[in-house]
GUZA-891308 format. One record per residue (C-alpha): x, y, z. Coordinates in steps of 0.05 Angstrom, whole numbers, padded with zeros to 5 digits, always signed. Layout:
% GUZA-891308
XYZ
...
//
This chain:
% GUZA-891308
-00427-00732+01166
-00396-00678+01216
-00395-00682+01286
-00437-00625+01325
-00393-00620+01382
-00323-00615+01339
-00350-00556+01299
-00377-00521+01365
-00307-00540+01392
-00278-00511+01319
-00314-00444+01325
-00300-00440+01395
-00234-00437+01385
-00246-00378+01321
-00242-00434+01269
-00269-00416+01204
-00327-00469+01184
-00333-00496+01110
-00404-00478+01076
-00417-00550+01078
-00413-00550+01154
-00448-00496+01164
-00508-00523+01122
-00500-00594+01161
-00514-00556+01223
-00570-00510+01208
-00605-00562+01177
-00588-00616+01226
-00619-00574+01284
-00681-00560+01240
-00697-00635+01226
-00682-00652+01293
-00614-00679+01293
-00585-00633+01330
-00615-00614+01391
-00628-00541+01423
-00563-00538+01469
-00515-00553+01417
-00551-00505+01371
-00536-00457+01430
-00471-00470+01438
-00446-00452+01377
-00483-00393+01373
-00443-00376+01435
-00386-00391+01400
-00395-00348+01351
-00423-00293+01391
-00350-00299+01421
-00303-00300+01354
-00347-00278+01305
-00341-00305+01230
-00312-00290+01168
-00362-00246+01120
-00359-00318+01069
-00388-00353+01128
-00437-00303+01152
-00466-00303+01073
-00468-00378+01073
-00508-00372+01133
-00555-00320+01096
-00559-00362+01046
-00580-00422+01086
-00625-00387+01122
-00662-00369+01059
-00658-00436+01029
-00694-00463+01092
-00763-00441+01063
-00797-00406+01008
-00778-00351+00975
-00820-00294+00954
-00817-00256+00890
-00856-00191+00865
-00846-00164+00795
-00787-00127+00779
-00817-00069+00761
-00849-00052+00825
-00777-00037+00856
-00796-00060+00919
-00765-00026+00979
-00762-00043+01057
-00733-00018+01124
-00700-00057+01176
-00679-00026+01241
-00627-00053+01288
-00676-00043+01347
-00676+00003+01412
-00723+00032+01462
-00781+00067+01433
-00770+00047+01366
-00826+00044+01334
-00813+00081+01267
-00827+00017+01217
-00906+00036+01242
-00908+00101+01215
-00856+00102+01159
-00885+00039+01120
-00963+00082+01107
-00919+00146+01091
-00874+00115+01039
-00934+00073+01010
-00976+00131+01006
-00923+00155+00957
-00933+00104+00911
-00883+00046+00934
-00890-00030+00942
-00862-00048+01011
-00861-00125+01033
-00853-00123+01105
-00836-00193+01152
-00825-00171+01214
-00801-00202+01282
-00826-00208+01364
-00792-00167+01413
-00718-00191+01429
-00660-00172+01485
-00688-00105+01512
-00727-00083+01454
-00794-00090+01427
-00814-00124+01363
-00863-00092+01315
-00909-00149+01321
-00918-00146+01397
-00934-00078+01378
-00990-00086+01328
-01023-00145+01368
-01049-00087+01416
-01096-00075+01373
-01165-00118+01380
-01156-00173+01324
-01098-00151+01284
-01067-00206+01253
-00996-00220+01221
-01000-00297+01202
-01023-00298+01125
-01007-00338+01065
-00956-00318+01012
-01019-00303+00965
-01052-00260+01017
-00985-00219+01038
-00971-00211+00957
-01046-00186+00946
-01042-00135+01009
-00978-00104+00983
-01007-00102+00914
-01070-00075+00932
-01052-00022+00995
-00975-00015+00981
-00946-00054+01045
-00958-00104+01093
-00934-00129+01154
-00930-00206+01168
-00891-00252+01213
-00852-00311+01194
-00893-00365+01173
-00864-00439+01181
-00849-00442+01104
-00817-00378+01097
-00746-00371+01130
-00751-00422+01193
-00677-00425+01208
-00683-00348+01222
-00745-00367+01258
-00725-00410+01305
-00656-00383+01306
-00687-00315+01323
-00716-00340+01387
-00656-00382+01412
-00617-00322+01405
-00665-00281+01454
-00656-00340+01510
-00588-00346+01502
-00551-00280+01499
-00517-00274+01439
-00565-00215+01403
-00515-00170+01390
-00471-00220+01351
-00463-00187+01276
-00455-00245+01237
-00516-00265+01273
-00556-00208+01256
-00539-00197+01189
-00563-00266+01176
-00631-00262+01210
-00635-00189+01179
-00615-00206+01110
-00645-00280+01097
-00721-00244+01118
-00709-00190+01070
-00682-00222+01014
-00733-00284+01022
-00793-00226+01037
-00787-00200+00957
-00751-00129+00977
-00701-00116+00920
-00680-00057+00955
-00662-00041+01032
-00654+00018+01083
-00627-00008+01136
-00635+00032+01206
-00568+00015+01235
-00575+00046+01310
-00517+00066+01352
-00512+00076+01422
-00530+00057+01501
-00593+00040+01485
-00582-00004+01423
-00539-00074+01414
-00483-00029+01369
-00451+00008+01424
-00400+00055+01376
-00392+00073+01305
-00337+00030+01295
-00376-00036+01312
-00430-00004+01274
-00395+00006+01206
-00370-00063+01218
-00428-00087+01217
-00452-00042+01157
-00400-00067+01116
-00423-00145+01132
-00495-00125+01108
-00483-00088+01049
-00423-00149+01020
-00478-00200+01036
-00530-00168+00997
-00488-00138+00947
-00468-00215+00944
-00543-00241+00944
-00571-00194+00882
-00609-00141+00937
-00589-00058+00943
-00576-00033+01011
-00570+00033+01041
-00545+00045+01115
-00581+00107+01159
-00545+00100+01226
-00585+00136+01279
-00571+00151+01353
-00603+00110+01396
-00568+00144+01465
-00637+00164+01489
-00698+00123+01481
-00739+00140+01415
-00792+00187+01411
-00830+00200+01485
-00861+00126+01489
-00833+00054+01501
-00882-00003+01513
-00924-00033+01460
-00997+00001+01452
-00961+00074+01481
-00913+00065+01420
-00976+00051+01368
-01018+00112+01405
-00952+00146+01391
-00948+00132+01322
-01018+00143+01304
-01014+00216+01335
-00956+00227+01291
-01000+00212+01229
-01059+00260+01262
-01001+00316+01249
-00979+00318+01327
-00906+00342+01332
-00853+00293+01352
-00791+00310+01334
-00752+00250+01349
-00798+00203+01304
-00809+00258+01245
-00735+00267+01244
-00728+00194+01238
-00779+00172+01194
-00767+00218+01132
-00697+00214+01142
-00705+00129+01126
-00765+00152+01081
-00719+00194+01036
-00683+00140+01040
-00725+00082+01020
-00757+00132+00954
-00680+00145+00929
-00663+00075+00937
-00721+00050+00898
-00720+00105+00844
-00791+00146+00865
-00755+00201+00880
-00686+00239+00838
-00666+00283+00895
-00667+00289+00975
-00706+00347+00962
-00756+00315+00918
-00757+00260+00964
-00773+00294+01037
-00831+00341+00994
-00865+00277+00971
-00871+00244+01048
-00894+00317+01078
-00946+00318+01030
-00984+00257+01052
-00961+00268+01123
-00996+00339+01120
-01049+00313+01079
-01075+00252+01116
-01054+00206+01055
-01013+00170+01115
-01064+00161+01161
-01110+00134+01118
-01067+00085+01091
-01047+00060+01168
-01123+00056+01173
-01132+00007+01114
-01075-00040+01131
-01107-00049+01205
-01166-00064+01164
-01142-00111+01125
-01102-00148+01167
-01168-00159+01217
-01149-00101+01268
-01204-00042+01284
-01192+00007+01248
-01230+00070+01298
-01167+00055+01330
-01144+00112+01298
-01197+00165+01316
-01200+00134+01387
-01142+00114+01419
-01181+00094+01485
-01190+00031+01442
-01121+00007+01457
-01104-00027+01521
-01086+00026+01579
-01056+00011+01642
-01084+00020+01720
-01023+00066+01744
-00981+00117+01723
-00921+00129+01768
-00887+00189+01760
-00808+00183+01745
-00773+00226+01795
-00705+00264+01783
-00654+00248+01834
-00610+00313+01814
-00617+00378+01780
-00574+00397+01718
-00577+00379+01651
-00577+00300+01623
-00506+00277+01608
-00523+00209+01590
-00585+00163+01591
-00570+00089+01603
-00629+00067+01550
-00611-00002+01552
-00627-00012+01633
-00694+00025+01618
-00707-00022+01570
-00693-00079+01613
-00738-00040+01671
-00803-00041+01634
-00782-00116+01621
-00804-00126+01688
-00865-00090+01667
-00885-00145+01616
-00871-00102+01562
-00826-00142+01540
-00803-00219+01543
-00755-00259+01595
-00777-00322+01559
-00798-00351+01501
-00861-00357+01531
-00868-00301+01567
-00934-00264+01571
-00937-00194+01545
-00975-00134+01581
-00989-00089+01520
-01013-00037+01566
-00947-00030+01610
-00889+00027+01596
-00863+00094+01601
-00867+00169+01579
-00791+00194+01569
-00804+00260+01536
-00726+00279+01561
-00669+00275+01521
-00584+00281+01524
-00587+00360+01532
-00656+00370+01568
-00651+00408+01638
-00682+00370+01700
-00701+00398+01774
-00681+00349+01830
-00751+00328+01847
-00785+00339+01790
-00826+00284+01749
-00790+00264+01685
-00830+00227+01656
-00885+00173+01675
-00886+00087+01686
-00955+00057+01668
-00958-00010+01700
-01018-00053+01723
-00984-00073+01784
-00972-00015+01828
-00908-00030+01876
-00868-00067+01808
-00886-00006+01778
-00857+00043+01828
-00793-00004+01834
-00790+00005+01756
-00790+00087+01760
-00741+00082+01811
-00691+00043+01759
-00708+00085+01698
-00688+00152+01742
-00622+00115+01752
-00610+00112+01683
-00603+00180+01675
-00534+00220+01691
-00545+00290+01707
-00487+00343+01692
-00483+00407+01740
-00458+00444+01674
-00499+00447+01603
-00494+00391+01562
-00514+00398+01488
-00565+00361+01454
-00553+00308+01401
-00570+00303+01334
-00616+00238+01318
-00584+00230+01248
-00509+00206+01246
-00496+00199+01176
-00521+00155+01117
-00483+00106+01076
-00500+00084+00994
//
């Protein structure tokens, strides 16, 4: 028997905590024990000195002994993606039908929206009847049968991260890497993916401000799973400017399904085969880069992609016409043009504050219980680089209440800092890490 407030006290003062302590807590606050503001304490505490990679895999490992465990045969060499989040991110919609349309298995447990950022699953539930909630039999037989799913966390399967996962949202301590790398790995490990690409964003716009914090936490992933029998690749991406030219939940989706119609988007193409290469070289589908990138433009060109995004809506209760008419998906009463302040070219974008701006839109959460407007967002077609007239629109806010919304453009044209000289665009891609 430990007592809560000596650990928190422990950690607090950049302690390192014994496996056996660590378990006594995490499973003291899931039977009760321990209630919800000591549990946030000491992940305060350690959002402030951290732990040692030993603890942050005993944590892992807790949070996968917590709940079930799923396992798929061996030989399918199942693969999945986990990005680090940002604004606009939406990629895990449009790479998981191109990679299963070449032929892989991809278990995918996804989470809500957290800090600034959206969650895949706030994203799909703009679409009339989708469901994520399914058994382990069901979510085995979907990626069997169509080549990936998408699921929350049921009760049985990881609840420390669960719960965990929410607190973490409330309380301020997101960007904490032991802390991610145990919600991240513990879902992935305990989802059946043998192999991971891990979408480790850097940037303004994401919770890994530099490359230095972001190989940091790189190196905490990849000795945890290389630790917990699971292969991990790193693709860190830019995350400076918000992702592709949407952010809000049903623009992101309308997004992503014109990028399987063969609509040009440079940001998420770049993106999405990059991790896709990825993901096929990991698993063994594909020898060579080369090999890799001409399997995922083949069922991109073909349609191979699309269809497959059609039957996973299908299966998992959505409407599937959502994909030949996008008028289907919830649309907002206004859109408020975004107004340049200054002319020159974009030095900087301060993605984060936009992401908190739309926030206030209800596209994303201030509470665990907050409601979500899956209509509300923005159009940010311009990037580090692009040119802008003082003036000008540069881009759009779709809100269903009119004066939030112009407050809202107001604060997402102050996020951008204009240069008087040229400033060169950046390259989405920062390097990639076996």
């Amino acid at each position: 028997m430990y007592n809560p407030v000596e650990l928190i006290i422990r950690k607090r003062m950049g302690e390192e905590l014994s496996p056996e302590e660590i378990r006594w807590f995490i499973e003291g606050y899931l039977a009760g024990r321990i209630p919800e503001y000591q549990m946030s304490a000491l992940l305060m505490a350690i959002f402030f000195r951290s732990m040692k990679p030993e603890e942050a895999r005993t944590l892992t490992k807790v949070y996968i002994e917590s709940g079930k465990r799923i396992t798929f045969p061996e030989d399918w060499h199942t693969v999945d993606k986990h990005s680090t989040g940002g604004v606009g991110d939406k990629i895990t919609l449009p790479l998981a039908p191109l990679v299963a349309a070449c032929g892989m298995k991809i278990p995918m447990i996804s989470g809500r929206g957290l800090g600034h950022t959206g969650g895949t699953l706030d994203k799909l539930d703009a679409i009339a009847g989708m469901r994520t909630d399914f058994s382990e039999e069901q979510f085995k037989k979907m990626v069997e049968e169509i080549g990936f799913a998408i699921i929350s966390q049921s009760g049985e399967l990881v609840p420390a991260d669960r719960r965990i996962y929410a607190l973490r949202d409330v309380t301020g301590t997101v960007e904490s890497l032991p802390l991610i790398t145990a919600s991240i790995m513990s879902k992935k490990i305990a989802e059946g993916a043998q192999n991971l690409v891990i979408d480790l964003k850097v940037g303004s716009g994401a919770f890994i401000k530099t490359i230095e914090q972001a190989e940091e936490l790189a190196s905490l992933m990849m000795s945890v799973g290389r630790q917990l029998g699971q292969k991990i690749s790193v693709v860190y991406t830019d995350m400076n400017s918000p992702i592709g030219w949407y952010a809000g939940n049903a623009l992101e989706l309308k997004e992503t399904i014109e990028y399987l119609r063969g609509d040009p988007n440079e940001d998420v193409d770049l993106i999405t085969k990059a991790l896709g290469e990825q993901m096929l070289l990991i698993a063994g589908k594909a020898e060579t880069r080369e090999q890799a990138r001409k399997m995922l433009d083949e069922v991109h060109d073909s349609g191979k992609a699309l269809e497959k995004f059609r039957e996973f809506i299908e299966r998992q209760g959505g409407n599937p016409a959502v994909c030949d008419d996008l008028s289907l998906l919830p649309a907002a009463k206004f859109e408020l043009p975004i107004i340049a302040k200054e002319s020159g070219w974009i030095e900087s974008i301060n993605s984060q504050a936009i992401g908190y701006a739309l926030v206030d839109l209800g596209a994303g959460r201030k509470t665990l219980d907050s409601k979500l407007d899956y209509a509300t967002g923005a159009y940010l077609p311009k990037k580090i680089g692009h040119e802008t007239e003082a003036g000008d629109p540069m881009g759009l806010v779709y809100a269903n209440d009119e004066e939030t919304g112009k407050l809202v453009a107001n604060r997402i044209a102050e996020a951008y800092k204009i240069s008087a000289s040229y400033v060169e665009t950046r390259n989405r891609i920062i390097k990639i890490q076996d």
